[in-house]
Backbone as a printed PyTorch tensor [residue, N CA C, xyz], in Angstrom:
tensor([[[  0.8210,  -1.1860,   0.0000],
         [  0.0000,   0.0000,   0.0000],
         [  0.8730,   1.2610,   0.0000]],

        [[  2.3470,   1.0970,   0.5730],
         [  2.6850,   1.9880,   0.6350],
         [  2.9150,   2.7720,  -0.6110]],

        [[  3.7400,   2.0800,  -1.6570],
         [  3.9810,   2.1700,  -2.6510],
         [  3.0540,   2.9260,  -3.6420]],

        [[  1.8460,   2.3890,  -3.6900],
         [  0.6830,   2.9430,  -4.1260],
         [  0.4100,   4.4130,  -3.6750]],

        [[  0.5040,   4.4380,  -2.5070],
         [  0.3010,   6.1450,  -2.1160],
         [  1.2700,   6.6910,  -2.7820]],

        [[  2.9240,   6.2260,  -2.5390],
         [  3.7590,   7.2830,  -3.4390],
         [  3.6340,   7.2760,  -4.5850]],

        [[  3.1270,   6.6930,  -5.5470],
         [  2.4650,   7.2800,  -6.6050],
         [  1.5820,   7.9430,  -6.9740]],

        [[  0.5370,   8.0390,  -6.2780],
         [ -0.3450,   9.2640,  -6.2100],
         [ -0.1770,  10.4090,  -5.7150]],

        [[  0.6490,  11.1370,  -4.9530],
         [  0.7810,  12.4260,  -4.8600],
         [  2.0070,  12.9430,  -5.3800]],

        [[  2.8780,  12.3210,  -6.4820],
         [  3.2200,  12.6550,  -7.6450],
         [  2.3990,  13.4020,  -9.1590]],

        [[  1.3580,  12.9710,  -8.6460],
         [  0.4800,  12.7970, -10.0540],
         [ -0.2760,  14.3660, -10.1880]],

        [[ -0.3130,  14.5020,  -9.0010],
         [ -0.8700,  16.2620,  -8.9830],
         [ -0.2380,  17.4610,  -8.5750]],

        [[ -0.3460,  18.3480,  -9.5680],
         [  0.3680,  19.1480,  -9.8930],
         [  0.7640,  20.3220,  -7.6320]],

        [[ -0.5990,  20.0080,  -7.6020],
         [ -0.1000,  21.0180,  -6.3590],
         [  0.7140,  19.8160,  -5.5450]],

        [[  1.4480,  18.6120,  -5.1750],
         [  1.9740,  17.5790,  -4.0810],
         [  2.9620,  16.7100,  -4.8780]],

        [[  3.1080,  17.7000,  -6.4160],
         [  4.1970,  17.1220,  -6.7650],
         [  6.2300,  16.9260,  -6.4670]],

        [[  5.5100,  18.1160,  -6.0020],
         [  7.3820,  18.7860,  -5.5670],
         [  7.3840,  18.1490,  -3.6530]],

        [[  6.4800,  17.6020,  -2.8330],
         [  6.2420,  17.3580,  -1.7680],
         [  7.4570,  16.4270,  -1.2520]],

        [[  8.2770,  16.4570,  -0.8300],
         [  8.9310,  15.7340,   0.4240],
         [  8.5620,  14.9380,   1.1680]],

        [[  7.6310,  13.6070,   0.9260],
         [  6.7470,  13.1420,   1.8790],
         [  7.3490,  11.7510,   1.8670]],

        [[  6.8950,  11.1560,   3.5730],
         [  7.8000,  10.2130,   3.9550],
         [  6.0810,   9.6170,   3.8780]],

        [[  6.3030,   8.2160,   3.9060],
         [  4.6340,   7.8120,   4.0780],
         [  4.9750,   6.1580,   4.6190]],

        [[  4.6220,   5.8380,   5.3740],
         [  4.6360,   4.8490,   6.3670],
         [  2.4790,   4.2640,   6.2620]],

        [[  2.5550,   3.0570,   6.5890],
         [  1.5160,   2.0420,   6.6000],
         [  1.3960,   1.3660,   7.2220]],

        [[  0.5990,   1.0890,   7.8800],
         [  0.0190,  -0.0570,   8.5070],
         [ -1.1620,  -0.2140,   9.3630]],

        [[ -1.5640,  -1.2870,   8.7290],
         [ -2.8350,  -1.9400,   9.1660],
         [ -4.2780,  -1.3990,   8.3560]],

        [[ -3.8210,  -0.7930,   7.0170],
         [ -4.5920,   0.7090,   6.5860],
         [ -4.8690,   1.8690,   6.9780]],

        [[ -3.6260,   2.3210,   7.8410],
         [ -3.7480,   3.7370,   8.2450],
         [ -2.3070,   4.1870,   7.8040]],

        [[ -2.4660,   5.4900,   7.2740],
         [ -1.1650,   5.8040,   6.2670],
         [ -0.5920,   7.5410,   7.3220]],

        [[  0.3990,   7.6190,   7.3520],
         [  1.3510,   8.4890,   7.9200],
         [  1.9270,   9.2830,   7.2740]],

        [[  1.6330,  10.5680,   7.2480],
         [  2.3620,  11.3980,   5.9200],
         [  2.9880,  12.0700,   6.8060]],

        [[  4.7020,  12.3540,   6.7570],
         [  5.5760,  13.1190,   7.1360],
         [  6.1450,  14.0100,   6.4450]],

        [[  6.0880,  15.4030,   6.4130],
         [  6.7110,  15.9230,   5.7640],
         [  6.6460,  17.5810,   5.0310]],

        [[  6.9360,  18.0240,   4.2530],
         [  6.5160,  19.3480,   4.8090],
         [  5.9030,  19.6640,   3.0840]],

        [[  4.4080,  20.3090,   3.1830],
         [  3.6020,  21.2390,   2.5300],
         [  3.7890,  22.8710,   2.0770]],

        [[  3.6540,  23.4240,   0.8960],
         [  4.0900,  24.6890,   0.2950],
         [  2.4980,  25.3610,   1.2540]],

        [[  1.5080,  24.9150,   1.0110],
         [  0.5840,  25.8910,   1.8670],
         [  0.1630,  24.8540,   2.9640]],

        [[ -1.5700,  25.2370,   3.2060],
         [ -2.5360,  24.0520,   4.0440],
         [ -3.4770,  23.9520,   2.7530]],

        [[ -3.1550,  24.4040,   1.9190],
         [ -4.6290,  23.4880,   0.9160],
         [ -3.3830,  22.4850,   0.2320]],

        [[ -1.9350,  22.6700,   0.7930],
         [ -1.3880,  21.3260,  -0.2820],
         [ -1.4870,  20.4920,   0.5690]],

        [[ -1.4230,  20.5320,   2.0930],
         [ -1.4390,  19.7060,   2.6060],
         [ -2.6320,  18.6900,   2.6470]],

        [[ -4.0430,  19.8880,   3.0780],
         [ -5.3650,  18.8340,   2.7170],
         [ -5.3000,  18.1520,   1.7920]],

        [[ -4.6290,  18.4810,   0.6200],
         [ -5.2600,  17.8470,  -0.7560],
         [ -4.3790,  16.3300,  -0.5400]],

        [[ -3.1120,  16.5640,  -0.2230],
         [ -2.6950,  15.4370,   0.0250],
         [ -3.4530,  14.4670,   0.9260]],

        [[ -3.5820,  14.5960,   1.9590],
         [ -5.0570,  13.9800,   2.7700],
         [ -6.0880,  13.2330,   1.7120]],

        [[ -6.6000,  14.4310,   0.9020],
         [ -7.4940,  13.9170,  -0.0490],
         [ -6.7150,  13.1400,  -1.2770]],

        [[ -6.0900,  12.4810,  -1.4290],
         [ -5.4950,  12.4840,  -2.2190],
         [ -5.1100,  10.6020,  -1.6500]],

        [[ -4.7340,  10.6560,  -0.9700],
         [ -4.2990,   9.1490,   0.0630],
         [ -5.7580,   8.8240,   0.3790]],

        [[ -6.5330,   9.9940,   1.3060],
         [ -7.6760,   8.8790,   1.2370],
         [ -8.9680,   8.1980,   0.6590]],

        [[ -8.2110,   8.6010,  -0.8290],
         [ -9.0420,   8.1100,  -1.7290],
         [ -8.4800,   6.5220,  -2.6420]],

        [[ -7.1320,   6.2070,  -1.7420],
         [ -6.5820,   5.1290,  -2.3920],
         [ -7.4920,   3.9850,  -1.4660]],

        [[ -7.5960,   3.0320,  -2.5330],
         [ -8.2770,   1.8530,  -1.6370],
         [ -7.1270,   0.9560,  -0.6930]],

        [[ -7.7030,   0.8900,   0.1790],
         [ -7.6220,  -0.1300,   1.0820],
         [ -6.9500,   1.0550,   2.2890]],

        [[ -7.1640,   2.2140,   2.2200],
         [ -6.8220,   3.3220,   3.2600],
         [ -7.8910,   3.7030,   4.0250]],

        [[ -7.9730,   3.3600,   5.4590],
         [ -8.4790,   3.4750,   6.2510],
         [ -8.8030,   4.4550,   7.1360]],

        [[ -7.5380,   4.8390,   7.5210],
         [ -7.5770,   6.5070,   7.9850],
         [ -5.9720,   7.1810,   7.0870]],

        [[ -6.0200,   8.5720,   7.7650],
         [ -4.4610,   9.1270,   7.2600],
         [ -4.4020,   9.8330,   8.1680]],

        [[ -2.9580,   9.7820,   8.4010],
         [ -2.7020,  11.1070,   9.6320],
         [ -1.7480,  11.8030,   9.0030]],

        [[ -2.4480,  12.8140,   8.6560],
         [ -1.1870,  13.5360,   8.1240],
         [ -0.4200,  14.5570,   9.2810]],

        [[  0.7650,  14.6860,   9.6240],
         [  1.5410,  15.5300,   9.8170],
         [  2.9130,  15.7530,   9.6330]],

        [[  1.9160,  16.7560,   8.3900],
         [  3.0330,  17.2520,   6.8730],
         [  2.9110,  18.6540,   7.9340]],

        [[  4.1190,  19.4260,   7.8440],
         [  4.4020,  20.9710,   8.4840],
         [  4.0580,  21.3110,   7.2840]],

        [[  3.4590,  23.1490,   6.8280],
         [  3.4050,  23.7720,   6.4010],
         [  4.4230,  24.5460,   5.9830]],

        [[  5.3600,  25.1310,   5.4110],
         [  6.2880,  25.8140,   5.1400],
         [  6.5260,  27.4470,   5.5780]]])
């Protein structure tokens, strides 16, 4: 699963340049790492928890 997430927030243009560490398990995904605003960060949120088999996300991506 992990793998799968890092391919999706490549794919959009605002979480492409993102620094993100992303850790898994059990279907809850961990985004570390740091965001250009807070709508890049939500989107990333939105963005993971729209991959299947993701359960929750915790993101804490810092803002820049």
């Amino acid at each position: 699963m992990t793998a799968l997430v890092k391919t999706v927030l490549p794919c959009h243009r605002s979480t492409s340049a993102l620094n993100t560490t992303v850790e898994t398990k059990e279907g809850v995904v961990t985004l570390v790492g740091k965001a250009k605003n807070a709508a890049g960060k939500d989107l990333a949120t939105k963005l993971v928890s729209d991959v299947h088999g993701v359960k929750k996300v915790v993101n804490n991506m810092t803002v820049k």
